[in-house]
Phi, psi and omega in degrees: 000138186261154193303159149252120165241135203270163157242119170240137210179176134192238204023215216281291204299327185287295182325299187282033190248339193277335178311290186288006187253285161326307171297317176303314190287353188268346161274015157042064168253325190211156212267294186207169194241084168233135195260146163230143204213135198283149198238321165322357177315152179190044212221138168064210167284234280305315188316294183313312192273313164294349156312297200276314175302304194078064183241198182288184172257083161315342210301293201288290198282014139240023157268346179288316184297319178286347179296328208259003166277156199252082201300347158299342191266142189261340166293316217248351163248028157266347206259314184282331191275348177280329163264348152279354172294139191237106194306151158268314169238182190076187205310297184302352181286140207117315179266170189261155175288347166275317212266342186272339179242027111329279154331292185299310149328288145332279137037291196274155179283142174090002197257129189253152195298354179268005179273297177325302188312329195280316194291315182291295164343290149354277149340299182271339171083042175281142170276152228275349183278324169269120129288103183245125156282164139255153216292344191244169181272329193188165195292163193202144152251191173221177205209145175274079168249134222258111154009301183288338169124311163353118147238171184221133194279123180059126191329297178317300175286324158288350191259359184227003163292116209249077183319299206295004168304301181299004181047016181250130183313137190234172158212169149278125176234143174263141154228164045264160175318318194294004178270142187230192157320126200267173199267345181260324170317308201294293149010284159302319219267294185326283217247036171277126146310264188251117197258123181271144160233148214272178173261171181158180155341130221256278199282334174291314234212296159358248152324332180293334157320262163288011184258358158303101209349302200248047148314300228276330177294342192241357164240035169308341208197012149270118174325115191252123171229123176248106169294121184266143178329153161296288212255176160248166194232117195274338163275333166325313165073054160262310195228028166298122180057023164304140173231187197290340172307280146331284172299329165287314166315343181256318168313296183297318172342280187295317176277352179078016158194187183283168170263179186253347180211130185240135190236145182201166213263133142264007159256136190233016213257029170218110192264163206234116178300157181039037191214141116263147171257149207275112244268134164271093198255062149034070169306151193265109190222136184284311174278355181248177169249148180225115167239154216225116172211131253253124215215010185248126136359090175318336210208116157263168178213134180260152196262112177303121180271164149294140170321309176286342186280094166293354196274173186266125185239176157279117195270018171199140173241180197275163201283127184308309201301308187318263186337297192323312190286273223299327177301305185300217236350328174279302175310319211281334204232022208246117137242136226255078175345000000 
């Protein structure tokens, strides 16, 4: 029987994993594709525009959404590289062209942000089978709150903050109080195989994620597989010198149990100005499978930002052909203990 699977994320690290995922579905390896995507962006355009508007966080769920269009067809992948584009200069600059006909969409009277998701899927000719939700019931932020009492506000301002300074037991949070699950994320997650959670922003894009109340009750009886992040981002002092060791302490914190499968990059032979990478010093875990593996590009490329992109990105991401094999080995040959 072929899987069903969800990805939970969103930024750079969600989209590509909904890529390399999109090739299995389409190789009628798996069943079905779904993203559930952090709404908390606040950040960048999305920042500006969810400001100025008072609309939803457009950024993460319409770059997740264009992964999943099927860019082999040649018109939608001139038509997708045409909404991903990020004006440099002028009035516009800075925003992406998905994130300005989003907006507009938000906008209309009567349009809920899963009305927006649909139309454009329709558009774009995603298949019914590729999903993307976003992950929460209503737009939402999260807040940094501090041992000490401290708190720090919105993705942005916590994804530039230099946690690890303060020396204080930290948690992640969302509000308004009132965010929950979203009813299709629960939906998807029920009659899902396997839930990916995706690599990103550790504190920006992540957590923001997994810290939605009632997630961790609703993957209680799921195969959890966690791709782990590359890098720590060292002028940040957010993850300075963290190993998988680490990240798994945290991981399990927020979902309230182990994941059952963990994927994590062992080459480390290329340095990334202001990156470290992040060391896999192999934890001793009885219940999880643990794969360590060489996961970068045979041909590296460091990744060009636009001259307007204010955000801190990853400058190199993991090789699709890997990932893709290794994820199908698992789905195809994974029994769940």
């Amino acid at each position: 029987m072929k899987p069903k699977i969800v990805v939970i994320g969103g930024g750079g690290g969600g989209s590509n994993v909904l890529r390399c995922l999109k090739k299995l579905f389409y190789k009628k390896k798996i069943k079905s594709l779904i993203g559930l995507i952090s709404t908390a962006d606040d950040g960048g355009s999305t920042g500006i525009l969810k400001k100025q508007y008072k609309t939803s966080a457009w950024g993460d769920i319409g770059k997740n959404l264009l992964a999943l269009v099927n860019t082999d067809k040649k018109e939608l992948n001139l038509f997708t590289k045409c909404l991903l584009y990020r004006f440099e200069e002028g009035f516009l600059k800075g925003h992406t062209l998905r994130n300005i006909v989003m907006t507009a969409f938000d906008l209309l009277p009567n349009c809920s942000i899963e009305c927006a998701i649909k139309e454009l899927s329709t558009l774009l000719k995603i298949n019914e089978n590729l999903r993307i939700f976003p992950i929460t019931n209503l737009p939402c932020s999260q807040r940094l709150l501090f041992s000490n009492g401290k708190k720090i506000k919105g993705q942005y301002k916590i994804s530039n903050y230099p946690i690890q300074k303060e020396k204080k037991t930290h948690i992640i949070e969302l509000f308004p109080q009132n965010v929950t699950l979203n009813k299709h994320a629960k939906k998807e997650l029920k009659s899902s195989n396997f839930v990916i959670i995706s690599p990103g922003h550790f504190y920006g894009t992540t957590l923001s994620c997994l810290a939605v109340p009632d997630l961790s009750i609703n993957l209680k009886n799921k195969i959890i597989i966690v791709l782990m992040p590359f890098f720590n981002r060292n002028k940040l002092n957010q993850t300075n010198n963290w190993t998988t060791s680490k990240y798994l302490e945290v991981y399990t914190k927020y979902l309230n149990r182990e994941p059952d499968i963990v994927i994590c990059n062992n080459n480390y032979n290329i340095k990334i100005k202001e990156h470290s990478w992040i060391i896999d010093d192999k934890p001793k875990t009885k219940n999880i499978m643990w794969i360590s593996k060489n996961l970068l590009p045979n041909k590296i490329k460091i990744k060009k930002k636009s001259k307007a992109d204010k955000i801190i990105r990853s400058p190199i991401s993991f090789d699709k052909k890997k990932l893709e094999n290794i994820l199908l080995n698992i789905f195809q040959n994974y029994k769940q203990k």
